[in-house]
N, C-alpha and C positions, 0 to 999 in steps of 0.2 A: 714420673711416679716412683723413681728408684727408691727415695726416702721415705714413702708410702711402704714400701715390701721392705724395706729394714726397721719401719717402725710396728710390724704384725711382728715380722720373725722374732723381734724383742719378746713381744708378747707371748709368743708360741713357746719361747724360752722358759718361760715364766710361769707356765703352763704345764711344761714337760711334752713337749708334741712339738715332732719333725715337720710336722707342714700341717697345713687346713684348706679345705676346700670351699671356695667363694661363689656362690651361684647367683644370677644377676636378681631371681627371686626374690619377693619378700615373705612371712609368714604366711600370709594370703596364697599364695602361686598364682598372683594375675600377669596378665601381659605387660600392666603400667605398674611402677612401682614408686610411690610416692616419695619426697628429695630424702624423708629421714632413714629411709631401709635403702637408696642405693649405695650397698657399701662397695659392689663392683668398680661401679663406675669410681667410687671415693679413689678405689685401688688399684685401678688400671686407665681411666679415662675414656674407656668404652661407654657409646652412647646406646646400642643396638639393643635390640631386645629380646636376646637370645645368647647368651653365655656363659661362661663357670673359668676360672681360675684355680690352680693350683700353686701354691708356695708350697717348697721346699725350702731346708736350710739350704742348699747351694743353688737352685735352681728352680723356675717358677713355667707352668704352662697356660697358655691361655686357650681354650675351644670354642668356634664357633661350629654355625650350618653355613649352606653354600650361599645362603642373601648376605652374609655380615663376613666373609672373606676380606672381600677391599676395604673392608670398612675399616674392621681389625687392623691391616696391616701399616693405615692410615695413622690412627690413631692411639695403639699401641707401642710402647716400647718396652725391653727388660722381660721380656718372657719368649718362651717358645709358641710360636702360634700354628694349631692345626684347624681342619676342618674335621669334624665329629665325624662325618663320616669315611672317613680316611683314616682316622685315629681318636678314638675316644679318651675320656678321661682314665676309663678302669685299665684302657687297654696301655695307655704310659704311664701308670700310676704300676702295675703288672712288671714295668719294666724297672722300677727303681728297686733301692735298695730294701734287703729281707731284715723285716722287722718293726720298719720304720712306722712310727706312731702319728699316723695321721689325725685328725679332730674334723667335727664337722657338726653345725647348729642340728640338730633332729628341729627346727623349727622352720627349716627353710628345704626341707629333700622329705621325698615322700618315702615311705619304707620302703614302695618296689623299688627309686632310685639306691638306697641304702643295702639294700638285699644284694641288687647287682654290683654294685662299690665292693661287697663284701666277697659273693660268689667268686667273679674275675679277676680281681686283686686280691687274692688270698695271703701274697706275701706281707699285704700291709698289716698295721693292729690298727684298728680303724674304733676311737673313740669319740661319741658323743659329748660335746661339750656346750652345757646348758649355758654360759653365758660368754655373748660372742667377743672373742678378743679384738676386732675390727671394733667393735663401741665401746673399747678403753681407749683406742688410741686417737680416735676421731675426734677431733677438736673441732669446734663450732659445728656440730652435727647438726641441722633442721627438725622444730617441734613435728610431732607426727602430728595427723591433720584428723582435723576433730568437726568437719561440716555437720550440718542440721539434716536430719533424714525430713525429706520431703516426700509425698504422695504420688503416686502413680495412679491417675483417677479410674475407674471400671470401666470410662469409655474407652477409657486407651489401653487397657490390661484385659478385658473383656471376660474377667473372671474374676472372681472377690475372692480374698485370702483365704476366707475362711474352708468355700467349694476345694481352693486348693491343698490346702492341709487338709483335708478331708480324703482328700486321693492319696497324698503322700501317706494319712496313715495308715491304707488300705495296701497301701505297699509294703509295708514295712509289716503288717500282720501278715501280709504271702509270703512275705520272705524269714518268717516264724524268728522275729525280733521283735523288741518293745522300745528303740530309742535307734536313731539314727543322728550321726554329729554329722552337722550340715558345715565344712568348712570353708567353702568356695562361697565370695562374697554377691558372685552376681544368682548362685542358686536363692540366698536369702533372702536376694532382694527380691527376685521372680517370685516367693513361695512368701513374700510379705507384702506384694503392692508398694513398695517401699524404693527410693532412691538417693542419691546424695553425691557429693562430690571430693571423693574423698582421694582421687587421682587423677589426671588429666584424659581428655578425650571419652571414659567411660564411669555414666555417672552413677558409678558403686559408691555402698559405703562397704567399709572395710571393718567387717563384724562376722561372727561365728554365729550357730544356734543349734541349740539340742530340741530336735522333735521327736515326742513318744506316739507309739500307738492310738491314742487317744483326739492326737490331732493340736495337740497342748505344746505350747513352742516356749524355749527359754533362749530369749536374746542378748547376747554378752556385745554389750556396746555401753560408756557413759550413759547415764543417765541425762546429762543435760544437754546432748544432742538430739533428747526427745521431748518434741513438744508436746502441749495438752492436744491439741488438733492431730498431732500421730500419735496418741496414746489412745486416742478414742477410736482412732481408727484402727489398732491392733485389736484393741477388745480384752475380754477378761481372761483369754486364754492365751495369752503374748506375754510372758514374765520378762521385765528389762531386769537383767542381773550383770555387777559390774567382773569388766573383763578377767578382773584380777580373782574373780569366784572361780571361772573357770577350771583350773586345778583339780581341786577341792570336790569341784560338784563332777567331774568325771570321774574321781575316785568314789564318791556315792551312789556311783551306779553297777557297784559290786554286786546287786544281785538280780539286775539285769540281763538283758541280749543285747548286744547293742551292736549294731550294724556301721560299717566302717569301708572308705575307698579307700583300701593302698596306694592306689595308682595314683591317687590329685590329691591326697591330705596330708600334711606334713606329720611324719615319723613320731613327730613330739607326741602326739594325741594317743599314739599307740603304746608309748612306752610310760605317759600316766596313769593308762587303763589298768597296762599291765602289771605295772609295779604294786596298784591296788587291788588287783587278780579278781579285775572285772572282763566277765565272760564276752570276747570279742569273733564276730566269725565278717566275714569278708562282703562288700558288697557295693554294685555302683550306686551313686548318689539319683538318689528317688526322684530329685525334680531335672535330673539332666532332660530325660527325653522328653517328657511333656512340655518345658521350657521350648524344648526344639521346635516342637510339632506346633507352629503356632494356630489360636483358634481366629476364627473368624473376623472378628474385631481386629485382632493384629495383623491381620495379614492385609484388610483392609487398609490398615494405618499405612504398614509398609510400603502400601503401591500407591497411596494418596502422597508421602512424603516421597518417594521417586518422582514423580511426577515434579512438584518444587526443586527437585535437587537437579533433575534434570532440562528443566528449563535455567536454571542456573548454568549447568556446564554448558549447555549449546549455547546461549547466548554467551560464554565466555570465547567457546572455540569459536566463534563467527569474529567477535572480538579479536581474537587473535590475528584471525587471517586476515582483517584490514589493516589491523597494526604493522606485521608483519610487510603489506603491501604498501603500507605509506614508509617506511624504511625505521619506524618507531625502533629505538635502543633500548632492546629488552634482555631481563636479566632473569634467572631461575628463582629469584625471590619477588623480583613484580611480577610477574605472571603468578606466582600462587597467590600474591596478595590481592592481584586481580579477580582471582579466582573468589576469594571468598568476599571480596566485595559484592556480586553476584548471587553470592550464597544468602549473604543478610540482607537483600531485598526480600523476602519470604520472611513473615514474619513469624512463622515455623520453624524457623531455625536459630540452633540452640550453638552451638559449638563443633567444631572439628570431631570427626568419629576416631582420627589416628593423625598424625604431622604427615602433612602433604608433601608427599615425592613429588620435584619438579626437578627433573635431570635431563641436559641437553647433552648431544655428542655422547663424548665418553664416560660421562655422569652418571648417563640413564643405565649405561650397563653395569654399574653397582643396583642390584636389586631395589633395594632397602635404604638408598641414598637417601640424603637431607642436608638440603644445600643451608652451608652455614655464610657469613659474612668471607669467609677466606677460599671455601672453595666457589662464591657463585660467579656462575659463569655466561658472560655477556653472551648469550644465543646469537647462534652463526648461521649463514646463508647454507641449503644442501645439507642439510643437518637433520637429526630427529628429537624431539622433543618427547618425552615419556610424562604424564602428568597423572599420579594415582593419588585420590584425595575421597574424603568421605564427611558426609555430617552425623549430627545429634540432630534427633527432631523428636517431641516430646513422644510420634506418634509411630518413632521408625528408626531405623540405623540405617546409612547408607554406603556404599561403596564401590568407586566404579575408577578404569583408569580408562583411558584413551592415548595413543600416539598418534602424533602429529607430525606431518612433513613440514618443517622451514624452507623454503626455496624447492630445489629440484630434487626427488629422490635418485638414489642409485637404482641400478636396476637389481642389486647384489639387496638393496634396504626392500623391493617390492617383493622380489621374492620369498624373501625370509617372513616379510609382515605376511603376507598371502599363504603360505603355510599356519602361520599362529594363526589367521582368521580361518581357515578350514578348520582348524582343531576346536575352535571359539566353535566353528555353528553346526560343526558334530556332535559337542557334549550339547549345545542348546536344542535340539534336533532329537536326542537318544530318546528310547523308548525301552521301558526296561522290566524284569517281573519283580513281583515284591520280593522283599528278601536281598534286593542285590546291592551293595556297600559301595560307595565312591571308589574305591581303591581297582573294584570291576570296571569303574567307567573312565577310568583316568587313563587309560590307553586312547580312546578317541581325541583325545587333544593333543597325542602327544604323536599321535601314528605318522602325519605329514612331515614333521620332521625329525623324526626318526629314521626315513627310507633316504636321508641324507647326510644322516650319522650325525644329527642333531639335538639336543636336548636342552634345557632349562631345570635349574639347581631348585625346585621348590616346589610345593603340591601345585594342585592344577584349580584346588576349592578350598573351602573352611566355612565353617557357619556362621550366620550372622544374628547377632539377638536385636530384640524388639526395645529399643531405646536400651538398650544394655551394650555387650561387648562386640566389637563389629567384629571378633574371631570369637566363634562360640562353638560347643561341640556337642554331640558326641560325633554329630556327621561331618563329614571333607572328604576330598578326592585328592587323591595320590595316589605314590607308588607305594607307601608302603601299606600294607594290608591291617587290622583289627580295629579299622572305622567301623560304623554303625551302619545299618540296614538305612537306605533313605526311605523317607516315610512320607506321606503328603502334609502339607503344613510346612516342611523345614526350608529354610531360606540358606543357600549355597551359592557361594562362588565361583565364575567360570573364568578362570584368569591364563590361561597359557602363554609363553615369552618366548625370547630368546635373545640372547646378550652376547653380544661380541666386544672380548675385553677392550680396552682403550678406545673405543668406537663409537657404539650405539645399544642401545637395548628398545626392545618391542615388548609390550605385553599391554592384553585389549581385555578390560575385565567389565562384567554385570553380575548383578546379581538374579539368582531364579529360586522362582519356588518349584518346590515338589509339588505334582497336581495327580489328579486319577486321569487315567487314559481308557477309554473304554476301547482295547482293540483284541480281548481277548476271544475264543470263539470256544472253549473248553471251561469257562470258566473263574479262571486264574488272574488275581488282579495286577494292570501294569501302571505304572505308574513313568510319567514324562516331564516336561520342564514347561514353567512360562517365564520369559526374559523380562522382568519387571524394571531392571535400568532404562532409560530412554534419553541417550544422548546421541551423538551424528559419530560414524566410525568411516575414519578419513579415507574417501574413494583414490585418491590420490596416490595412494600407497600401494591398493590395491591390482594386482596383474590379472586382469576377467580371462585372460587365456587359460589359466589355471584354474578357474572353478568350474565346477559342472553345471548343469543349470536348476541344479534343487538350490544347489548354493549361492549362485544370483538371486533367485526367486529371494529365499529367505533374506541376504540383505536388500533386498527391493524392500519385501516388504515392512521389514525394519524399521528403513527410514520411511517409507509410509506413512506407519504409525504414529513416529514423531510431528512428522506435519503438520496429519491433522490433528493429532493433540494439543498442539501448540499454534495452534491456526490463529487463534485468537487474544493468543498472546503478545506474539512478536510482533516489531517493526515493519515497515513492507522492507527495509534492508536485510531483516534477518531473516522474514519470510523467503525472500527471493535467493540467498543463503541454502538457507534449508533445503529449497524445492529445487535444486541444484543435483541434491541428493539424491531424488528420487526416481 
């Protein structure tokens, strides 16, 4: 990619600016970013989905987190590579030369990223530049994607648009504003009954909207990605205006309030308001939490599509372990394609929720692996198999991993798994009072291997939406703290690992809702988990000398569960499989 960073630096010349900052983002800030905005990957080869690049004229940095380390180092050349938390961007950007005139899209970094850029690296002169010099030099760039917005029906959404803009505008009069810019595409969709395809695995479309107090929504998408059948179903208070208005129509809200997230909305929106000295005060985006909190309907959906996804993966691991026993020559790419074979017997199943980790041996201890044509790797006997995969279903997200023993485990692989699974069915197990944030309960997963001076580089949760994005927010469990209060309704991840480089990686994931607990005696509401994934978690691996007996009980009754839920589905091959478990 060397002639990639000498054909920007041309540019940057051209520009008058020492270097620019590349962030894997696109104007949206989703997780998936569609082929025409990835200019990262254009300019470094990075697949991962978490990264930023610096060019300088002499010198270039590349930053990841601790999932996309190996991956980086992989697939990487021509820059310096750190892990963000060892060294941030501001914090080597700090270290260059005083003066230097850095550049950076305001359409791709939110102003708190930009604020901080600006705070820490004070030696830089750090200029916005509105049109990006990576899309002069990109040759055969890919059209930006322009799917048809299709319907999210009331059975599956369990609340009509209209109830919903109704709330939002009640928010937005407490929080003494008359317009909030909705720039996060999956809040649109949620606060439109609205979906599309406008990235892979989550089916956004990639659109803005300004909602006033009134409840009155202006949609900045083409016009001819809406049909008559979603026009009708927006109604008379759904204005389609084309993107290219945008501008323009934030500058005429000069004598508004308008309500704005630093923290998820790209810089650009702030610095059009302001330059037409429209009155901006600060605040999070109105459909985050209700999005979270799912109602009734959804949550239904959710546990109805676990149920399909999960009879899929059990019947894949059963799959497995006979394959495995008849000597079958298996690779990290059959076994996932085996896997979603599986998945499209259900005829509720729409697509992949993210690209399915299938990493054997020393694979799996890349977090965030994805076995290509060059690294996959023929699965070995005494080996560990990690398989983390998720679906689309019109009525749910899903997301769940399992490890698997090939052959014979070590006793060095039981231990370690037998740790993560205490940690697994402590957080599944917590009982908590209202008020208290993942970031409180991400000690429980991590405490068993901690007291062996053990860790894993990544939260422990992240939220999941309802046919939307299988990492959704404002809830997740980690270490780091300013997540959200969990609330009943929110659907979280309970994923804890542990990776040992060149070797193996462990990590046993489901998903749980928030539920009420009635165990208070003063009053005080608590709130607990129900483990809504339902697939087999490999006893094989498991050392029973190490769990107490809450923690047998609970995976006893686990796989219980499965049994009989799936009693009448399976094979007597996969029955007799199953009841193995129990």
């Amino acid at each position: 990619m060397s002639d990639r960073i000498t054909l920007l630096r041309t540019a940057l010349l051209k520009e008058n600016l020492d270097g620019f900052i590349v962030p894997v983002n696109d104007e949206f800030m989703g997780e998936y970013v569609p082929d025409s905005a990835k200019r990262l990957k254009w300019l470094t080869g990075f697949t991962g989905s978490a990264g930023l690049a610096v060019v300088l004229k002499d010198k270039a940095a590349f930053f990841t987190d601790g999932r996309y380390t190996l991956q980086a180092k992989a697939e990487i050349s021509g820059f310096e590579l750190y892990n963000c938390v060892d060294m941030s961007p501001e914090q080597w950007l700090a270290g260059q030369s005083e003066g230097a005139v850095v550049g950076y899209d305001p359409k791709l970094h939110t102003l708190y990223a930009i604020k901080r850029y600006e705070r820490s690296a004070n030696n830089i002169k750090w200029q916005e530049v509105f049109s990006n010099p990576i899309d002069s030099v990109w040759e055969n760039r890919p059209a930006a994607p322009a799917s048809k917005a299709i319907i999210q029906p009331i059975e599956y959404a369990g609340q009509s648009s209209s109830d919903k803009r109704r709330r939002i505008a009640n928010d937005i009069i407490s929080k003494g504003g008359d317009t909030f810019i909705l720039t996060e595409p999956d809040s649109v969709c949620w606060l439109l009954n609205l979906r599309g395809a406008d990235v892979p695995f989550t089916p956004y479309l990639l659109c803005n909207a300004i909602i006033d107090k009134s409840g009155a929504v202006e949609l900045y998408i083409d016009k001819g990605r809406i049909s008559d059948e979603v026009s009708a179903h927006l109604g008379q208070d759904v204005t389609i205006r084309s993107p290219e208005n945008l501008a323009a129509d934030l500058a005429a809200l000069k004598n508004k309030v308008v309500i704005y997230d630093t923290a998820v909305s790209p810089a650009w929106f702030y610095y059009e308001m302001k330059d037409a000295r429209v009155r901006v005060i600060e605040g999070s985006d109105p459909c985050k939490l209700p999005k979270a909190c799912k109602n009734d309907v959804e949550l239904e959906g959710m546990r109805q599509v676990h149920i399909h996804d999960g009879l899929a993966v059990t019947r894949f691991l059963c799959w497995l372990d006979m394959a495995v026993a008849d000597g079958e020559r298996l690779t990290e790419i059959s076994v996932a394609d085996k896997l979603e074979e599986f998945r499209k017997v259900s005829a509720l199943y729409l697509y992949p929720s993210f690209p399915t980790i299938s990493g054997n041996g020393p694979n799996g201890a890349i977090v965030h692996y994805h076995a290509t044509k060059s690294t996959n790797r023929v699965i070995t006997e005494n080996s560990l198999l990690l398989m983390d995969s998720g679906g689309q279903y019109q009525g749910g997200t899903t997301d769940i991993t399992r490890t698997v023993a090939i052959g014979k485990p070590t006793h060095e692989m039981k231990r370690h798994f037998t740790k993560v699974l205490k940690g697994h069915i402590a957080l599944a197990r917590a009982i908590f009072p209202e008020g208290t944030s993942g970031s409180q309960l991400d000690v429980l997963a991590r405490q068993y291997l901690w007291r062996e001076g053990l860790d894993y580089d990544h939260g422990t949760g992240h939220g999941v939406g309802s046919y939307l994005s299988v990492h959704e927010g404002p809830q997740r469990i980690g270490k780091r703290g300013g997540d959200a209060a969990l609330m009943p309704g929110m659907v979280v991840s309970n994923e804890p690992g542990y990776y040992r480089t060149d070797e193996y990686g462990i990590r046993i994931e489901s998903l749980l809702v928030v539920k009420n607990v009635p165990v208070s005696e003063d009053g005080k509401r608590y709130f607990g988990f129900e483990t809504i994934t339902l697939a087999p978690i490999d006893l094989r691996l498991v050392d029973r000398t190490m769990l107490t007996e809450q923690e047998s009980s609970w995976l006893q009754e686990y796989h219980q569960k499965i049994a009989a839920t799936y009693s009448t589905q399976l094979n007597q091959q996969e029955k007799d499989w199953i009841n193995g478990f129990c």
